[in-house]
C-alpha positions as CSV (number, residue, x, y, z in Angstrom):
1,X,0.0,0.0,0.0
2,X,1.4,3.7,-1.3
3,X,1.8,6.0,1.8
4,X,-0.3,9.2,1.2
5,X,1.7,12.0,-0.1
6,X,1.9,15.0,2.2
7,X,0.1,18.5,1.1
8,X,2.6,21.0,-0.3
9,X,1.6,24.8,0.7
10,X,2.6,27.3,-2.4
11,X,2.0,31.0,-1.0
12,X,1.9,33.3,-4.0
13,X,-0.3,36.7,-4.1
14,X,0.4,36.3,-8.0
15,X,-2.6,34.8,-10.0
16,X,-0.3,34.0,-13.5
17,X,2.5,32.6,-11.1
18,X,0.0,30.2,-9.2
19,X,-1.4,29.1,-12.3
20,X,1.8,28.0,-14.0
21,X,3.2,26.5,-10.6
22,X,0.2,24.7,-10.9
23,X,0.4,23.8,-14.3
24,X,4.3,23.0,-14.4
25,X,3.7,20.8,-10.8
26,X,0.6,18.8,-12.6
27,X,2.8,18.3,-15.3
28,X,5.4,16.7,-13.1
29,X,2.5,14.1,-11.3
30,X,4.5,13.6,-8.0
31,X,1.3,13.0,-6.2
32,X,1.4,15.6,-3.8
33,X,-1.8,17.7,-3.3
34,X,-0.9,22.1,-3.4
35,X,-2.6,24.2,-0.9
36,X,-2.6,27.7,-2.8
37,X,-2.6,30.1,-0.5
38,X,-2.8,34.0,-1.4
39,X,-1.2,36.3,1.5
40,X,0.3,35.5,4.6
41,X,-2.4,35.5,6.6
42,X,-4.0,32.7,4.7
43,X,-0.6,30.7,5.6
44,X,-0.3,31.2,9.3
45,X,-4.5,30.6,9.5
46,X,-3.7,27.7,7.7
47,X,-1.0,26.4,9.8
48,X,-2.8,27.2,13.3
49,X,-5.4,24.8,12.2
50,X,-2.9,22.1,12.0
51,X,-1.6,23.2,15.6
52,X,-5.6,23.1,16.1
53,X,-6.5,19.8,14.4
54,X,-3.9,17.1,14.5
55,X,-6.2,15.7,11.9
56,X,-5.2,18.5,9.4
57,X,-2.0,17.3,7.7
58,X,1.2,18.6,7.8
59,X,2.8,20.1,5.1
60,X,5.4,18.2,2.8
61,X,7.0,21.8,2.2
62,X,6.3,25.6,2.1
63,X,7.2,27.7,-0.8
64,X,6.7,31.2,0.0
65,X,7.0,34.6,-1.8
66,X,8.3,37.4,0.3
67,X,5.6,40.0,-1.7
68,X,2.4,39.0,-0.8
69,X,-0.4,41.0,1.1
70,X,-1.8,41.5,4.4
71,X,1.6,39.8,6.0
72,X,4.6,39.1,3.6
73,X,6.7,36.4,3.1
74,X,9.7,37.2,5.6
75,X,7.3,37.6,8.7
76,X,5.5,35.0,7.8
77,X,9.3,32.3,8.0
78,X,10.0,33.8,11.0
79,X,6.4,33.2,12.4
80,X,6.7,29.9,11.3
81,X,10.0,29.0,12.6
82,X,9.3,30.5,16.3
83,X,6.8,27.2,16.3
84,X,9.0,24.5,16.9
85,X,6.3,21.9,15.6
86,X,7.1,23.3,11.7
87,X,11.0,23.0,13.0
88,X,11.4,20.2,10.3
89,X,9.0,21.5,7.6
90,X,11.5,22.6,4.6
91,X,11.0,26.3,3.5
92,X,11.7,27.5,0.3
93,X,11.9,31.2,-0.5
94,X,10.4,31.8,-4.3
95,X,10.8,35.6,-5.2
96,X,11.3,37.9,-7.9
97,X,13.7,39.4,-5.8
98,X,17.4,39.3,-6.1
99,X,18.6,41.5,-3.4
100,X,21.3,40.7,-1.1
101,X,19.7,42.0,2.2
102,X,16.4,39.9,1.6
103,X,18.7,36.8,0.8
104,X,20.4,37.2,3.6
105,X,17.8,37.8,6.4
106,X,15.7,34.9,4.8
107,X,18.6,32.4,5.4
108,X,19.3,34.0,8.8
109,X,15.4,33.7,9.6
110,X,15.1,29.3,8.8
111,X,14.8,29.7,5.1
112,X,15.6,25.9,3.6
113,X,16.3,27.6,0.1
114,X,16.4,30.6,-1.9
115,X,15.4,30.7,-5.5
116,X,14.6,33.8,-7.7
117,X,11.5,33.4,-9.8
118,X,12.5,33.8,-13.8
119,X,10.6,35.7,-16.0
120,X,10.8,33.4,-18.7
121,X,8.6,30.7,-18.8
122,X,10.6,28.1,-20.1
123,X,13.0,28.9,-17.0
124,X,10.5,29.1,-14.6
125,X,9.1,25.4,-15.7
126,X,12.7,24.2,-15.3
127,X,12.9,26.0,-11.4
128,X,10.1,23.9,-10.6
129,X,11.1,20.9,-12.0
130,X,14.5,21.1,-10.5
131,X,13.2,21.9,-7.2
132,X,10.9,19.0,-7.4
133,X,13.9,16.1,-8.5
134,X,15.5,18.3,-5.3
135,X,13.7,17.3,-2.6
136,X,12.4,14.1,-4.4
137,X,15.3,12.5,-4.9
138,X,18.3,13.9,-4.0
139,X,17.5,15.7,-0.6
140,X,17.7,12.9,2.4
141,X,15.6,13.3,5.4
142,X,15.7,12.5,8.6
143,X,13.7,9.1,8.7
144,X,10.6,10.2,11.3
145,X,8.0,7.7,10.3
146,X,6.8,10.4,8.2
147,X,6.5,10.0,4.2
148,X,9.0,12.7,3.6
149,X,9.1,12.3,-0.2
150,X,8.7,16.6,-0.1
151,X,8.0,18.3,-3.7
């Protein structure tokens, strides 16, 4: 019997970006279901009902953009990572910016990776794609008991 594959939460505020994440992860068929989730707000609401609801699932991984509404990206790692039950949970930063200082503080804040959304969407299929054989098949995890497959 297959173990269920863990929900993967995408937080984008960018309606043409969510749809071609979603389009380039269908493509890909790993199995994992995407929560799309539109500002921070949504993604820490989220979250506290898993804290909540044992019941809800934990998410596989977070990709987060640092732009989005109501609470942005960067507050929204460092909410996360002051809850020791996401401690584990891999975050990935997924921005259209390139600038040093945001780098920087999102490493320095838990950030798993950093990856600068392309423009082009030939690129930006490949990003996903790479980040998916990433933490498919090359990453190793910790071996919890917990289908870590992630991405």
């Amino acid at each position: 019997m297959t173990q269920k594959k863990l929900p993967i939460i995408y937080a984008d505020d960018n309606p043409y970006d969510i749809e071609l994440f979603l389009e380039v992860f269908n493509d890909l068929d790993l199995g994992s279901p995407v929560v799309v989730l539109r500002d921070g707000q949504e993604v820490l609401n989220h979250l506290s009902d898993r804290e909540e609801d044992l019941s809800v699932e934990m998410p596989e991984a977070i990709l987060l953009d640092i732009k989005m509404p109501k609470i942005n990206g960067l507050e929204v790692l460092k909410k996360i990572r002051a809850q020791p039950v996401f401690d584990r949970v891999p975050i990935i930063m997924i921005t259209s910016s390139e600038m040093a200082k945001d780098i920087a503080v999102c490493y320095e804040s838990g950030a798993n990776a950093y990856v600068v959304k392309p423009i082009d969407f030939d690129e930006f299929v490949d990003l996903i794609a790479s980040l998916s054989r990433f933490w498919t098949y090359l990453n190793q995890f910790e071996d919890n008991g917990v289908n870590s497959t992630c991405l």
